[in-house]
N, C-alpha and C positions, 0 to 999 in steps of 0.2 A: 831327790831329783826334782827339780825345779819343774811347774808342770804338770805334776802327776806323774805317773808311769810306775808306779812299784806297786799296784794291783790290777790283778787281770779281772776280778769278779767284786762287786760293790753288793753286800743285799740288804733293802729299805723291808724290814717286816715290820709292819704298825707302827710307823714313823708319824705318819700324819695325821696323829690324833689331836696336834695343839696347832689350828691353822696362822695362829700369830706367827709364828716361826715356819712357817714355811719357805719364806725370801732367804732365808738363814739355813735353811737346812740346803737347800741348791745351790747357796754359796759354798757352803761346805764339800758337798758332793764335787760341785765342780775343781776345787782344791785338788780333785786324786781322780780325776780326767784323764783321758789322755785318747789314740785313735784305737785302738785296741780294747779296751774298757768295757765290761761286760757288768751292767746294772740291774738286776732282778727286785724288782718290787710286787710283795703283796702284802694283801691289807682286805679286811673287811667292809666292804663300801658303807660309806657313811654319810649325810650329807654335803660334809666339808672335805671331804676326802680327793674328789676330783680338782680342787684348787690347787691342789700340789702342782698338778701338771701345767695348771696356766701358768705358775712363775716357773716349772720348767720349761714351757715352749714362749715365755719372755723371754729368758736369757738367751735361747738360739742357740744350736749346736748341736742340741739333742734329734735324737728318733726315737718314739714310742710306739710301742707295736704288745697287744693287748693279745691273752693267750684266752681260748675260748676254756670251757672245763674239761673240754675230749682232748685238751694239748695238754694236757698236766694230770699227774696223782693226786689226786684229793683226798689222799689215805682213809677215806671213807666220810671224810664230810659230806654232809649235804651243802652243795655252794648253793642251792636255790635258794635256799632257809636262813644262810648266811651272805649272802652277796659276797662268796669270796674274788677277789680279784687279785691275776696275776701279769706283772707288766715287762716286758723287757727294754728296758732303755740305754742306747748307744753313742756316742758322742762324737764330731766332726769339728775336730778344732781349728780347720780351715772353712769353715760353715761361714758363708760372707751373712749368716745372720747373728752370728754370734755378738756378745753385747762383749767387747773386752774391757777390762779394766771391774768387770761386774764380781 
């Protein structure tokens, strides 16, 4: 299906360990977009880690909404000890900030 549309849930788990490729991983991602699209990412904060989301919120379309550690199972991690981080990101492919052709 041209667009995206044949996944309802995307999960990014320690994707962004190689910030080179970060502009490439969002390309990717955005490949299997679509309005319905349900993108769960987490990942161990790192210092290169939050870069992910500036070339996500370059390309436009996206919503990022950051879960605290009382919205989530931490199956008994310590997130303090480990900076775990969990994201939920949404997609608006009528978003007039959307970059197309990206």
């Amino acid at each position: 299906e041209e667009g995206g549309g044949c996944y309802d849930y995307i999960i990014l788990a320690e994707v962004f360990s190689i910030p080179d490729i970060h502009p490439e991983l969002v390309w990717t991602v955005q490949q299997f977009c679509h309005a319905d699209v349900q993108i769960f990412s987490m990942f161990m904060n790192r210092p290169f880690s939050f870069m992910f989301f500036t070339h996500i919120a370059d390309a436009g379309g996206f919503r990022v909404q950051q879960y605290s550690d009382e919205e989530y199972d931490t199956c008994g991690l310590d997130v303090e000890e480990i900076w775990c981080m969990l994201h939920r990101i949404t997609f608006d492919p009528q978003s007039p900030r959307l970059l197309h052709g990206a």
